[in-house]
N, C-alpha and C positions, 0 to 999 in steps of 0.2 A: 131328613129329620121330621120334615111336618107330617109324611106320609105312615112312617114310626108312629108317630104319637095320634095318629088317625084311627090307624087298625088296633092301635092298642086300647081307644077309646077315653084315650086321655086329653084329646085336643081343646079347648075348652072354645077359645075364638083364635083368628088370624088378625093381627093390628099392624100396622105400616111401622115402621120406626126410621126418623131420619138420625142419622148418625157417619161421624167421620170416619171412610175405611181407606186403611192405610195404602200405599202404593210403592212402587220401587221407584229411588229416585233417576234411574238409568234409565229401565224400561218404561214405566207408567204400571206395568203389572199390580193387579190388586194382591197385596200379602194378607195369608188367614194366619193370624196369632195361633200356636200351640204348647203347649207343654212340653218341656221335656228335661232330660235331666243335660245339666251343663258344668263346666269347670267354675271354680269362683276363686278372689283373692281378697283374705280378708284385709279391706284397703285401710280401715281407720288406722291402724299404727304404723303405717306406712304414712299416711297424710299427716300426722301428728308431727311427724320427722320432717316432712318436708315446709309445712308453715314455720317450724321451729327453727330451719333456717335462712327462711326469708326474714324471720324478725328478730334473730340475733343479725343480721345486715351479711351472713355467709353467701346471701346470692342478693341481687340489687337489679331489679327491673326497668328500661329504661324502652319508656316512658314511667313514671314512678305510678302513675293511674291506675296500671292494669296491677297495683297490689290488690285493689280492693276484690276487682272480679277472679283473679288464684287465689284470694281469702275465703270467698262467699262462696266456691266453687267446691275449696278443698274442705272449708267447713260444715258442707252437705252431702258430702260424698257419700256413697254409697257401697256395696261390695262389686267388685269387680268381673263380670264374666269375659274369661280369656278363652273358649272354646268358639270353635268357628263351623259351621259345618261346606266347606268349599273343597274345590278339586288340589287347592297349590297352597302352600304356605308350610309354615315348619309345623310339622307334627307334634301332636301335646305326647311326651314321654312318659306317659303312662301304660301299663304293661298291663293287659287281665289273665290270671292265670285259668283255663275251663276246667281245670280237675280239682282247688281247694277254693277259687272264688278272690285269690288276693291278689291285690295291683303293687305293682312293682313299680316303685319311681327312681332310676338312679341317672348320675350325673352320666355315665356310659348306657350305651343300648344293652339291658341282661339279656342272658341266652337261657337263663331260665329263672322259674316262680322263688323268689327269696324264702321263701314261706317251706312247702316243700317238696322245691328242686324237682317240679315239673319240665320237660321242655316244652311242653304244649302250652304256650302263653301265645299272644296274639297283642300288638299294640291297637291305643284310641285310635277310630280313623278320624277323629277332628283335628281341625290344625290350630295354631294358636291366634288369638287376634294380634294383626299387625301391629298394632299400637305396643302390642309385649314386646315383641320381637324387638319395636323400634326402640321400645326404652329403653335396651342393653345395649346400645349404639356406642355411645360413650367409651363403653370400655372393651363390648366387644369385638369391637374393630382394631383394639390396640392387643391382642392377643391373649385375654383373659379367658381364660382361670390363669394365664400362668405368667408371672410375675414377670413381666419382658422388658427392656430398655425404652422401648416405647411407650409402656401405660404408666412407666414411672416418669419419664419425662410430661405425656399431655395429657394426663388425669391430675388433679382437674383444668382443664381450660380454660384461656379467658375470657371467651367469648364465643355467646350462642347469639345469630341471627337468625330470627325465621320469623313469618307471620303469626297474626295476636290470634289467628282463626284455630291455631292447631296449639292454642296454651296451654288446654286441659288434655288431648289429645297424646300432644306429645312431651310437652317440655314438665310440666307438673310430672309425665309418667317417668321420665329419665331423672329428674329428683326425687322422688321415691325410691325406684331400682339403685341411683347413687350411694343413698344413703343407707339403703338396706344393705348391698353388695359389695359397695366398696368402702360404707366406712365414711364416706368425706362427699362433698358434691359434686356433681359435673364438671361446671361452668363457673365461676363470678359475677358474670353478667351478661343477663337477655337481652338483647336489644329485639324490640318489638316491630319490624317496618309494617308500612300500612299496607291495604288491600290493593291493587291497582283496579284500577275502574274506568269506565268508557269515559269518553270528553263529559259525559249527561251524569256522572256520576251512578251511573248503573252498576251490579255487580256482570264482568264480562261471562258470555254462553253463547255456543257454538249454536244452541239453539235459537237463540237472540239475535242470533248473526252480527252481534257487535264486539267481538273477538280481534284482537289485533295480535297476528302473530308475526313475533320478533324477528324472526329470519329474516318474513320481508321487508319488515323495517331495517335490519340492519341491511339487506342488499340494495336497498332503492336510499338510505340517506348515511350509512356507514354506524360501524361499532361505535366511537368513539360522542356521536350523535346522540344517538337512540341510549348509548349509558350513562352519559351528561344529563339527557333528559330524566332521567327515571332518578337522579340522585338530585337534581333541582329540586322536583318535586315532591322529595319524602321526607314533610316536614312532619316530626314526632306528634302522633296523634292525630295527624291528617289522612284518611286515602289520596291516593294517585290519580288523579280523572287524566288519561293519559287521551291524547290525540293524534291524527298525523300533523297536522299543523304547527303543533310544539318540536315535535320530533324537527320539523324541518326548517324552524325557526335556528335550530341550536345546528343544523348544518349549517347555515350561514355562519354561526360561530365558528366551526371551524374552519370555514376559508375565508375567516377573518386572521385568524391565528397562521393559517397559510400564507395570507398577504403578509401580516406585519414579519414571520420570520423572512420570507424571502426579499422584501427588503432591507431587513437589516442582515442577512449573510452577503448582501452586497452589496452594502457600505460596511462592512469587518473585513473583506479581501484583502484589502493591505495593511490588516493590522496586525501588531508585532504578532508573529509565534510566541517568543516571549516576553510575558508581558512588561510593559515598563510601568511605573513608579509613574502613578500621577497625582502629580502636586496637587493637596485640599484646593491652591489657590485657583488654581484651571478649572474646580468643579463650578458650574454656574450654579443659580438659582434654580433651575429646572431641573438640573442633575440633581441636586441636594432634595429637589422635592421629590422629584420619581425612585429615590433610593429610598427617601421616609416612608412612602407609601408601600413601596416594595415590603419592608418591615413590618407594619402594620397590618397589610394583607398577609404576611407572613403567619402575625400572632395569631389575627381570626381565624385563618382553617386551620393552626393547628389544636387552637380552644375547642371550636365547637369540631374537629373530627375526633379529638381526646371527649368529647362528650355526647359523642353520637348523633349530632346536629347534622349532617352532611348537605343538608338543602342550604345553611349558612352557610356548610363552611366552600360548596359548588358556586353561591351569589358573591362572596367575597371575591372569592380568584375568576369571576366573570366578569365584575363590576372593575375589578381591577386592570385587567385584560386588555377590556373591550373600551372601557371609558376614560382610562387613563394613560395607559401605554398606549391605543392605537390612536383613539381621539385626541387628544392630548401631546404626550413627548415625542411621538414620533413626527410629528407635523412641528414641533416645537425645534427639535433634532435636524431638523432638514439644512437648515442655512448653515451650521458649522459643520455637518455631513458633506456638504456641497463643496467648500473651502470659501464660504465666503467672511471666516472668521478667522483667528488664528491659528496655526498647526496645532497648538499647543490647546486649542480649544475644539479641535476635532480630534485629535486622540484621546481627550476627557472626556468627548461625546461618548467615543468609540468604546472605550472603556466601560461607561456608563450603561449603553444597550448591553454592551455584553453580557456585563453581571444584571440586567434588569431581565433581558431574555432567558436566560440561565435559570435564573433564582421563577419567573413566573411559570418556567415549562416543569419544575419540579414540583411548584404547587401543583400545578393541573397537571402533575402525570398519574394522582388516581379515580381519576374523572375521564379525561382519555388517553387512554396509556400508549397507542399506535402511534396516533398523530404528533405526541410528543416527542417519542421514540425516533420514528424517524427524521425529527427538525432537529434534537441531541444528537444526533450520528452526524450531521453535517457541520453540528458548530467543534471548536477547538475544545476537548475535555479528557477527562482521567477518568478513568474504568471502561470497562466494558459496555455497561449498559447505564440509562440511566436508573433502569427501577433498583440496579444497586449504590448509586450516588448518597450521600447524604443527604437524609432532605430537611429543609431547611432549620435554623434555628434563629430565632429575633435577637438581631443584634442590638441593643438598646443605644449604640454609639451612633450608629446610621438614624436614628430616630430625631427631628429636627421640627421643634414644634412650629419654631419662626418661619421656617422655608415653609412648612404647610401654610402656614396662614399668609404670610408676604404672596405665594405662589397663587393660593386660591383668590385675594384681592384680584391680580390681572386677569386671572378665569374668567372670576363676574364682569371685571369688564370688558372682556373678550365677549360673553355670554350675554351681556347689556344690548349690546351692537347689534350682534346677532338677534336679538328678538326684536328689536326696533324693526332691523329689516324686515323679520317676516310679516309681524304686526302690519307694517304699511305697504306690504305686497312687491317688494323691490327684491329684482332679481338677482342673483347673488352673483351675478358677473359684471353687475355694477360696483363700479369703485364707489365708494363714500368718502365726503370729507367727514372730520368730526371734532370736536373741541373738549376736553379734558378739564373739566374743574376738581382741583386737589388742593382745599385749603390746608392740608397739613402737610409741614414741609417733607416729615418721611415717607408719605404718601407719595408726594408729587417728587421724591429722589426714586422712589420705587419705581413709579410710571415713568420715569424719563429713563430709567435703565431697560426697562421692559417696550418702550416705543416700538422698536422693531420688530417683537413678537407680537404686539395688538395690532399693529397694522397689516403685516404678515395674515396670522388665524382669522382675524375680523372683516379681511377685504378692503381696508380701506386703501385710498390715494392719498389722503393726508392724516396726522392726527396733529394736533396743537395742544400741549399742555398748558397750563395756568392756575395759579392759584385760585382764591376767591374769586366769582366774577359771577355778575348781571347773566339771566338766561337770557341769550341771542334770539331773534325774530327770525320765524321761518324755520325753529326745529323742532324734534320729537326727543325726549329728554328722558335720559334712563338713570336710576338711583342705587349708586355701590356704596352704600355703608356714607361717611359722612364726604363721597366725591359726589360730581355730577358728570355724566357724558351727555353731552348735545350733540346729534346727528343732522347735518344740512338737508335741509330736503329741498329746496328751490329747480326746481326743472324737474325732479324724480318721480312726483308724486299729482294728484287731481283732487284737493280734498274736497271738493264738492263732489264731484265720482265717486271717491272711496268712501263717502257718508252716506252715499246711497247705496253701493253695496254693501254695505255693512247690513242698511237699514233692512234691504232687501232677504241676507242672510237671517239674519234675528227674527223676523217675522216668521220665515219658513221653520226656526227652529223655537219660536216661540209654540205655535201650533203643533209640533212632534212633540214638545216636552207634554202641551197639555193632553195629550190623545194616550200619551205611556204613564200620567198623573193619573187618569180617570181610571186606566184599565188596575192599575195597583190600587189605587182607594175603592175597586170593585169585591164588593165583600165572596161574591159567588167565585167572581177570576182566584182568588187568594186559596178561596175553598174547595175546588178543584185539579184547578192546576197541579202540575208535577212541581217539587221545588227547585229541581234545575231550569223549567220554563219562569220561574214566579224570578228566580235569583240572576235570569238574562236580563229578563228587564226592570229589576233592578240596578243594575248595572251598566243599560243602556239609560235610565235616569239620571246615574252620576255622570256621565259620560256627555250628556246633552246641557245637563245644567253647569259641570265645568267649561263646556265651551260658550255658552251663554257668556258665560262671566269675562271670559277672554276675549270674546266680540263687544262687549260692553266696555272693557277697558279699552280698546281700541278705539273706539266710535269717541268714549271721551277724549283720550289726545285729539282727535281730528279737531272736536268740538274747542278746546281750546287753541289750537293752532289756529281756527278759524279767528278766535275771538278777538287774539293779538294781530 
């Protein structure tokens, strides 16, 4: 060009220009913009249709957010180019005829010019943009143009998932084509999941080499893992900062879920084939509570999966799982599993796991479908599979406010004990004495029912109930609502020792709090930094100054034990 305008004598000066020139995002290849002629659709009254039935509520976005950006999207829209110039894709059905100059567009390939009835036509060699193609997904995979059993039965759907990346791309362009083509919409409802992202919150690229691919995650920690993890994590309107670390955190849930079924199939070995009839009166306190709980884990995942929460409703039937049937009933379970109770109080046990494994492997069979799969094939059931079972519904009759509350009383102070111990460094194969203050009398019927289970989960060698009463000398004293538990420490403990080690810990974590205080009140650190580096340590902040606070309570009890 400049050499043109040289010999023509039209060059006037040569001046630098900086300016952004575009690139292929595959290759890196620089692209030269040109002209030419292309296909268009004109999109405004297509868009028009498709806003119009997001805001009579015919389709419903979930997360409700992304209204605004399908608003502001489809209300700037522009026309459409659907021509492509590539080697594959479906051909744009346009026909030119070389002898009168007319294109020929029909729903069949013509064999010749409509116009006049040349055979020398030739079609467009463009093909169409993918996004066209995809927007006819909907219907045309259910055998459209022609009126089939299938496009009447799943037109429209009722449910679209995909990512918020391809809104405008894809899902805005199948409401469009919907409501041009067929008259009605797709879907009812989008559901938006987030982006997954490296643990740094990156977007993942093979070029980045922070790519985690699934296979080998699913071969090094299992399917049922690696799709727990990823439905934990997909809280509405969050990405996924995915790890191996998480991934292999939620294995250990599953050979948790391995242990608690394989002991409870082997305490059900001799229980009836069928079932008998067991009396409300044989259900203890702990049956009654892990059956309430059971229900109420019940209603949460099936709320928030009915509302597309699935990261609640995955923590419910986790928490539930792990912290209350494994930590809790099953270790609760043991003595009348054992036969140190009566018959009649281990086939209510027996009863109780049953329906409590039962009802929790249903929850969690669409989180890990395998693993549940195969622990339902070994227990006693009706059907074939479980993913055809009913799954569950909240029974409101099994719901038992009093047992939850009477039950979680003995929790805390099962849970009292237990932090006492850890508090003052005592090994947990030490037995403990410990003394029971219950000024109210349903309290102190409560705890004298429950003795055997607090002494049982808690370790001790003795517990003493008692009403009102003077705090004893020589203990460490934990507070349940309006009881008290005193734990003996005489022989177990050094509190002159232990108040120096304390003293000694808090110094060295007094000094890390101040070194991770100064780097955050650094105005440059703040203003550089990545926000996944700034959001560690912050995190490592709460993290130091929680434990602060836990050394500090500690160091007090000593200090008053010292004092008495």
């Amino acid at each position: 060009m400049v050499e043109d305008l040289e010999k023509l004598g039209l060059l006037v000066k040569i001046e630098k220009h900086m300016h952004a020139v575009g690139h292929c995002y595959r290759c890196r290849t620089i692209i030269e913009p040109y002209l030419s002629k292309q296909w268009f659709v004109k999109i405004k009254p297509l868009a028009d249709a498709g806003i119009q039935a997001v805001e009579d509520g015919l389709i419903r976005f979930v997360p409700k957010s992304w209204e605004k950006t399908y608003f502001e999207w489809m209300r700037n829209i522009r026309d459409w180019c659907i021509s492509r110039q590539l080697w594959w894709g479906h051909r744009v059905p346009a026909f030119y005829c070389d002898d009168c100059g007319h294109i020929t567009v029909q729903v069949e390939d013509p064999t010749e010019c409509e116009k006049c009835k040349s055979k020398n036509i030739r079609q467009d060699p463009d093909v169409l943009d993918t996004w066209f193609s995809s927007a006819l997904w909907p219907f045309s995979t259910l055998g459209w143009p022609d009126s089939t059993p299938a496009l009447k039965t799943f037109y429209p759907t009722s449910l679209l998932i995909t990512g918020f990346d391809i809104l405008f791309f894809w899902v805005a362009r199948m409401m469009m084509m919907g409501k041009y083509i067929m008259h009605d919409v797709p879907f009812r409802d989008v559901y938006l999941h987030a982006l997954v992202r490296d643990e740094k919150g990156e977007k993942m690229s093979k070029s980045k080499g922070n790519s985690i691919n699934p296979l080998d995650m699913i071969d090094k920690y299992g399917t049922d893992a690696f799709r727990f993890t990823l439905a934990a994590f997909s809280a509405q309107g969050r990405d996924v900062r995915m790890s191996e670390e998480r991934i292999e955190g939620y294995k250990f849930f599953v050979n948790k879920i391995w242990n608690a079924a394989r002991f409870s199939l082997m305490n059900l070995e001799d229980y009836p084939s069928e079932e008998s009839v067991v009396a409300a009166a044989d259900k203890s306190l702990k049956d009654q509570w892990i059956l309430s709980r059971l229900q109420r884990t019940a209603g949460e995942v099936v709320r928030s999966i009915n509302e597309y929460r699935f990261n609640d409703a995955a923590a419910a039937v986790y928490s539930f799982f792990w912290h209350e049937l494994c930590d809790w009933y099953l270790e609760l379970a043991k003595p009348a599993l054992y036969g140190r109770e009566t018959p009649e109080r281990r086939l209510a046990t027996q009863a109780t796991l049953k329906e409590v494994l039962q009802g929790g492997l249903k929850l969690l069979h669409p989180f890990m479908p395998f693993v549940t799969e195969e622990i339902w094939q070994k227990l006693s059931h009706d059907g074939t599979s479980i993913m055809v079972s009913p799954f569950p519904e909240v029974d409101d009759g099994k719901i038992d406010d009093e047992a939850e509350r009477q039950m979680g009383l003995v929790m805390d102070v099962i849970t009292s004990i237990r932090n006492i111990r850890g508090e003052m460094g005592i090994a947990p194969s030490r037995k403990l004495r410990a003394v029971l203050s219950a000024p109210q009398d349903g309290e102190k019927a409560l705890m004298t029912a429950a003795q055997g289970d607090i002494i049982n989960l808690a370790a001790l060698a003795e517990l003493e109930i008692q009403g009102d009463m003077e705090e004893p000398r020589g203990v460490a004293t934990g507070v349940v609502g309006s009881m008290r538990v005193f734990v003996h420490l005489e022989g177990l403990i050094n509190i002159a020792e232990e108040k120096a080690r304390l003293e000694k810990e808090m110094a060295k974590l007094d000094k890390d709090l101040a070194q991770v205080s100064r780097k955050l009140a650094n105005r440059d650190f703040l203003a550089k930094a990545a926000e996944a580096v700034i959001r560690k340590e912050e995190e490592k902040h709460k993290a130091l100054r929680e434990k602060h606070v836990l050394l500090k309570a500690a160091y007090k009890k000593f200090q008053t034990m010292e004092e008495r």
